[in-house]
N, C-alpha and C positions, 0 to 999 in steps of 0.2 A: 308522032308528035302533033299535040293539037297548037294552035295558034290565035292568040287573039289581041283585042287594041290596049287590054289592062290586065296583070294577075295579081288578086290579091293573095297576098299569104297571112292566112287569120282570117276568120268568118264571127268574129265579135263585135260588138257593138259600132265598133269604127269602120272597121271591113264588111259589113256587111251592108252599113246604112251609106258606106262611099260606093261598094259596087252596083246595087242599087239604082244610086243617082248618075252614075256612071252610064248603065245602062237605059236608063232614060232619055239621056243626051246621048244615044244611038253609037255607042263603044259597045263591041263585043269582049266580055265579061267571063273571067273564069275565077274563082275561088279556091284558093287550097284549104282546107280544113280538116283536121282528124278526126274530129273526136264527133261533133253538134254542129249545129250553126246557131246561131247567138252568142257562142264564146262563154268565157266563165260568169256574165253579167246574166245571162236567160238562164243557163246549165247551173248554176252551181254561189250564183252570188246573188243580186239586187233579186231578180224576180223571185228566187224558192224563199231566200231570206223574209221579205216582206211579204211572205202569203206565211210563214212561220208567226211573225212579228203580229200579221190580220188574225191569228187565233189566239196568240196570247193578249191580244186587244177586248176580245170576247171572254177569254180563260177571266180577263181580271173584269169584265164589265157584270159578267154573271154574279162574281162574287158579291157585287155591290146590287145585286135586281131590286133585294127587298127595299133596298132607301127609296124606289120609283116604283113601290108596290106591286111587286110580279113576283109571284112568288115561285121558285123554280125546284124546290125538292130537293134532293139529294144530288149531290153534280159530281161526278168524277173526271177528271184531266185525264189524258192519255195522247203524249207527245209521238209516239207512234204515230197512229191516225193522222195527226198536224201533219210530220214529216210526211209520207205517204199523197195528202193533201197538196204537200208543196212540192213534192216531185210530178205530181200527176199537172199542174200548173205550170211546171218548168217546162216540161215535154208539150205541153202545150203551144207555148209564144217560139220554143222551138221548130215545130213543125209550122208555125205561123210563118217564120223567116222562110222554110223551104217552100212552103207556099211561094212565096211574092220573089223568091231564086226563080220558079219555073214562070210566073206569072211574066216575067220580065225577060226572057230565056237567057239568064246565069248561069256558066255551066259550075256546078260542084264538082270540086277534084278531091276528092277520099282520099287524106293520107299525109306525110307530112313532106314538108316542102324545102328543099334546100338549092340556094342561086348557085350557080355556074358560072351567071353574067351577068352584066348588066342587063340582059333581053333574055335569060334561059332559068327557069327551072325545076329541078328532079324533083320528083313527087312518088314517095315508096309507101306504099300502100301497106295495107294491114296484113297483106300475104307476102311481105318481103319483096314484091316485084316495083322497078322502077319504071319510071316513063317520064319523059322530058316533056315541058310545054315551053312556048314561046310567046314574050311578050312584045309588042312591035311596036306601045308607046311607051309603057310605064309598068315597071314590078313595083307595089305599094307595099311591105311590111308594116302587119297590122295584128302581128301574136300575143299581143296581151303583158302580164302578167301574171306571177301564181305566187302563193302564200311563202313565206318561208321560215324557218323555225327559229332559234336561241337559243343555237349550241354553243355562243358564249358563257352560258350559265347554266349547262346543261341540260336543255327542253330541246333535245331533237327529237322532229316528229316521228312517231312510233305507229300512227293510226291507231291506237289503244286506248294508253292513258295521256298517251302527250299528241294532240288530235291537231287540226286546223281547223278553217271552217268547213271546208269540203265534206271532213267526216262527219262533223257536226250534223250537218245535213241529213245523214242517213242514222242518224243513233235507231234504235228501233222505243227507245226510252229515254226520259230524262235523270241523267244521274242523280242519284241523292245529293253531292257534291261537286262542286266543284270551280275552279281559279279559269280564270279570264285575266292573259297576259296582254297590256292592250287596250287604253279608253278609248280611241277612235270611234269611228262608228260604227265598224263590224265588232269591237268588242263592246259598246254600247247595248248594243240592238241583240248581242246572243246574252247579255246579262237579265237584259228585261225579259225575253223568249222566256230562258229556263227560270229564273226567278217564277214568274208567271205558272211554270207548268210545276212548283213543287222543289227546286234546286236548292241548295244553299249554295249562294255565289258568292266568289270572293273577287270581284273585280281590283286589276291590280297596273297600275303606271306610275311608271319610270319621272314625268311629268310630274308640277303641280298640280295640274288638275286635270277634271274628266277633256277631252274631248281639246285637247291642244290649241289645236289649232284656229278654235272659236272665241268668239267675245269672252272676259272671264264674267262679264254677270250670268252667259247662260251656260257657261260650266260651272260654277255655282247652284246656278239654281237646278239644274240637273242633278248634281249631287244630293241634295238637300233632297229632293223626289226621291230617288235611289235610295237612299239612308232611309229615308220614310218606310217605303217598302223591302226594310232588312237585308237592303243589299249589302255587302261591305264593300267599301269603300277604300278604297290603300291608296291613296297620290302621293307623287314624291317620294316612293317606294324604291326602294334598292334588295334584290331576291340574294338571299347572301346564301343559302345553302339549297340544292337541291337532290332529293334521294327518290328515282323514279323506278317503282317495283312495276309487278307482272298486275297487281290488280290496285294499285293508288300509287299516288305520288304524294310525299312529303316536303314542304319549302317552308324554311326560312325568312320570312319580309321583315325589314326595316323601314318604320311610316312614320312622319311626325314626331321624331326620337324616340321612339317605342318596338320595342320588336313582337312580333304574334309568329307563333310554327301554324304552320294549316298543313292537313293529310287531308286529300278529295278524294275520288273517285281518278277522275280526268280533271289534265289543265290544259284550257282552250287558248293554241297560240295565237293573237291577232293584234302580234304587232309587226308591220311593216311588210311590203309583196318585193319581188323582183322581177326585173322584165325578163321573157321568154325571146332569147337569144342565140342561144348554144345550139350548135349543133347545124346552124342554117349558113354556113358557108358565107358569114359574112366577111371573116379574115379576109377571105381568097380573092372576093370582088372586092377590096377596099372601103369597106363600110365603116366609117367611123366610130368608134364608141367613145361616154364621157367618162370621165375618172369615178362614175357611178354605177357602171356600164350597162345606162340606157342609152339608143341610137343617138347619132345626132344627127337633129334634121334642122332646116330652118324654118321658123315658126310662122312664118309668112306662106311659104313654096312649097316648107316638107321636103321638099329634095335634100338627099340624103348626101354627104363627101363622094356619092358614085352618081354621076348625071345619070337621070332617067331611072333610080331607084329611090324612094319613097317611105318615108314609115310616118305612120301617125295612131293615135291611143295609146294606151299606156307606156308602151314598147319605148314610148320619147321621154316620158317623165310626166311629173308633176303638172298638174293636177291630177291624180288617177281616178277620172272617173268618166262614169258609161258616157254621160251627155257630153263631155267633154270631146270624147273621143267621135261619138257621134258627129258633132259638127264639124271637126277637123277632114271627118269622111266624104261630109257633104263640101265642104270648101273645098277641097284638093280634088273632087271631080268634076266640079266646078269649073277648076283651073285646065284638068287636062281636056276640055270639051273646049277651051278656048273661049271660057266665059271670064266675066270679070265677076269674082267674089270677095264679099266684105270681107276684112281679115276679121280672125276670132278676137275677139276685146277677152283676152283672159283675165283680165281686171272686174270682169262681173259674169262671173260661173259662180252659182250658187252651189252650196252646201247646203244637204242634207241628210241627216239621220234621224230614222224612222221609229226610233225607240219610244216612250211613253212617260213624261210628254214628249213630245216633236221638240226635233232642235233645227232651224234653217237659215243661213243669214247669204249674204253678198256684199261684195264689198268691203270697207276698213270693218276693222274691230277699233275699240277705242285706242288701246294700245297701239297700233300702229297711227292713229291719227297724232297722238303724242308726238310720237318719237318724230313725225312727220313733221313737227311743231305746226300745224295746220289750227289755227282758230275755228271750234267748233263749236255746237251745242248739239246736249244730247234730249230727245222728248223720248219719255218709257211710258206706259199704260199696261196696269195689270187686266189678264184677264176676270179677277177675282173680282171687275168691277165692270166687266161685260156681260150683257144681258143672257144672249146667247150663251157664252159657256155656263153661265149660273145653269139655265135648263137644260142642259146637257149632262152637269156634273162635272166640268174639265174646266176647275179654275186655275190652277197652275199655270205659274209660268207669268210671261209679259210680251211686249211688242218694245225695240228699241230702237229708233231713229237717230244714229246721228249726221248732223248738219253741218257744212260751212256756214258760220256765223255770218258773214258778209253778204253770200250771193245765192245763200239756200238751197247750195246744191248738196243731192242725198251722198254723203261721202260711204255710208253702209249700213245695211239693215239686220237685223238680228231678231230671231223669235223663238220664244220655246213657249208648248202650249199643244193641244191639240188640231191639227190638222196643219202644224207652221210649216208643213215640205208643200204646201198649195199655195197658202197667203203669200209666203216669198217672193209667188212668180208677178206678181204686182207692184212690188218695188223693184224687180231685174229688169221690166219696162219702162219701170220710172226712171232707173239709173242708164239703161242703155241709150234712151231718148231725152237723156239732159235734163228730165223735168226737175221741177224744185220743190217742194213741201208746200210752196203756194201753191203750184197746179196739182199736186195731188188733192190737196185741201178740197180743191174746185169740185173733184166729182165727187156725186152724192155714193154715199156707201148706205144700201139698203139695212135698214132695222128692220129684227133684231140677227146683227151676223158677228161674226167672228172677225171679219172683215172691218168692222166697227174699229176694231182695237190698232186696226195699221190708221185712221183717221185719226182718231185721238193721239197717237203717237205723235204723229204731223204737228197735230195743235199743239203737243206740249211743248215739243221746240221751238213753235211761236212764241208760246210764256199764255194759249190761249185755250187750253182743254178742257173740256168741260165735263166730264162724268166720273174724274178721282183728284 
């Protein structure tokens, strides 16, 4: 039995980047992990995704060379290669993580990890053998999430025709067809991919529109893009039949009081994950679960209904995502070093999806400022009337400021466009440190940038913009 001052259980995004900082403030550090380190965010999500997402950037910029006079010959796609390209990337920021495990001496424990105690536990390795460890300040539970299907409607995953993203990831090709269950932004971002590489897609939500969860002007204008590029489109979509054979799948949609049958190839399930729970002896030590059953911790402490056990990332809920989980990792090491840490403002964690154009916001969407009855004003700036995107070719899209009418402050930002998962992080400064549209105003935004369009935004909620 090894022993040390923290065990993580999970080496993802949150467990990784908490043990880490853990071990920087002089805790000795052990990690349980099976599979990688990075978790599904390096292995299998954010990083392969967006080096998928970086070719089909290229797949559709080629297409367009001659408009900027390069002339490029005959081009052929080959989604193989891409995938291959995004596995050899993943493996990559993975062995990076074990780098800075040994650089920092974290010990990795190979295998999967289930509590005994409050301070114990078994870790069974790939060879069936167990071995106990012991934690003597804190056990953190940090296992993630993983995909899950709609067998309410008959789309259990088959790794076949009824796939998740995981399999996605390794196609060796892009199917000639195929359905996307799912506007989010993993079914976003795999629409644009294959779209890109040659697919016929039929992206398909239960929702009115793309991308829920965002302002409706840039789920809108995402669609409107999408459409352009012969996506289909189905919001507000109800799958009323489904017949899933050995080489396609046939369904039933209902959209906009119309109904279409589609027969694909594959249909890509990517709506909604669940946390990775089972199995890890939380019953036994009293670990609370929600009527969701993600952990419950306190959103403050992270201490779990078991003093001295821990869960943070996705394992707790909402928001599920990498950076989120990230900071919760660095704050609760934070805490157990006996430092004082800022609590996490989950009020401004940015959204982002990486699809083409970029979708990124923080803070209210107008709708909730509504319902908030909050007096507001909103300033919008297209890109189509920014310097920089005209030479670039990436006028889509806009920047959307809205404002407390009274005292200027950024109540949420919103962009779609190219490069909008960057521009964001300039108003997640603005909103974190109170500034108001007057002090953004203040700093000069260098001509000619993209950057340009979150200034003009500012000015139009003045009533003072000047270049549309």
């Amino acid at each position: 039995m090894a022993s040390y001052d923290v065990l993580f259980v999970g080496g993802g995004p949150a467990g990784y980047v908490g043990a880490i900082r853990c071990a920087q403030l002089g805790l000795s550090v052990g990690v349980v992990e099976r599979e990688g380190l990075g978790g599904t965010c390096v292995l299998w999500g954010c990083i392969p995704a967006k080096a998928l997402l970086e070719s089909a950037s290229l797949a559709n910029k080629v297409r367009h060379a001659g408009d900027f006079g390069v002339s490029v010959g005959d081009v052929s796609f080959d989604y193989g290669k891409a995938m291959k390209r995004s596995r050899a990337v993943s493996l990559q920021n993975s062995k990076g993580v074990e780098f800075l495990f040994k650089k920092n001496k974290i010990a990795w424990i190979k295998g999967m990890g289930r509590l005994t105690s409050s301070r114990a536990v078994v870790v069974t390795g790939a060879d069936g053998k167990e071995e106990t460890h012991e934690a003597r300040k804190a056990i953190v539970i940090a296992t993630g999430s993983r995909v899950k299907g709609l067998p309410q409607v008959g789309l259990e995953l088959n790794k076949s025709t009824v796939i998740s993203s995981d399999e996605a990831m390794t196609l060796e090709r892009a199917p000639t067809s195929i359905a996307i269950v799912g506007a989010g932004a993993v079914g976003c971002e795999f629409a644009d991919v294959f779209n890109a590489f040659g697919s016929k897609v039929s992206l398909i939500e239960v929702l009115p529109s793309l991308l829920p969860v965002e302002d409706s002007d840039c789920s809108a204008e995402l669609g409107r893009a999408f459409r352009k590029r012969k996506i289909n489109v189905l919001a507000g979509a109800r799958i009323t039949s489904v017949k899933v054979g050995k080489a396609s799948v046939k369904l039933s949609v209902e959209a906009g009081g119309a109904k279409e049958d589609l027969e694909v190839d594959v249909v890509l399930v990517a709506a909604g994950r669940a946390p990775n729970v089972e199995g890890m002896g939380l019953e036994k030590v009293g670990v609370r679960l929600t009527d969701r059953g993600f952990i419950e911790a306190d959103k403050v402490s992270y201490e779990t209904s078991v003093k001295g056990v821990y869960a943070i990332g996705d394992v707790i809920g909402a928001p599920m995502l990498a950076h989120k989980g990230q900071r919760e990792g660095y704050i609760l090491a934070e805490r157990l070093a006996g430092k004082h840490a800022h609590p996490l403002n989950y009020g401004n964690i940015p959204n982002a999806t990486y699809c083409h154009p970029e979708v990124a916001s923080i803070g209210l969407t107008e709708a909730q400022a509504k319902e908030k009855k909050i007096d507001y004003t909103v300033g919008k700036f297209p890109f189509s009337a920014n310097g920089r995107a005209r030479t670039a070719g990436e006028t889509e899209g806009f920047v959307k400021i809205i404002r407390d009418a009274k005292y200027g402050e950024i109540l949420g930002a919103h962009i779609v466009g190219a490069h909008a998962t960057e521009l964001i992080h300039e108003l997640a400064v603005a909103r974190e440190n109170e500034f108001t549209v007057e002090e953004v105003d203040l700093a000069i935004h260098a001509h000619p940038t993209l950057s340009e369009a979150v200034a003009e935004a500012v000015l139009d909620s003045l009533g003072r913009m000047i270049h549309a």
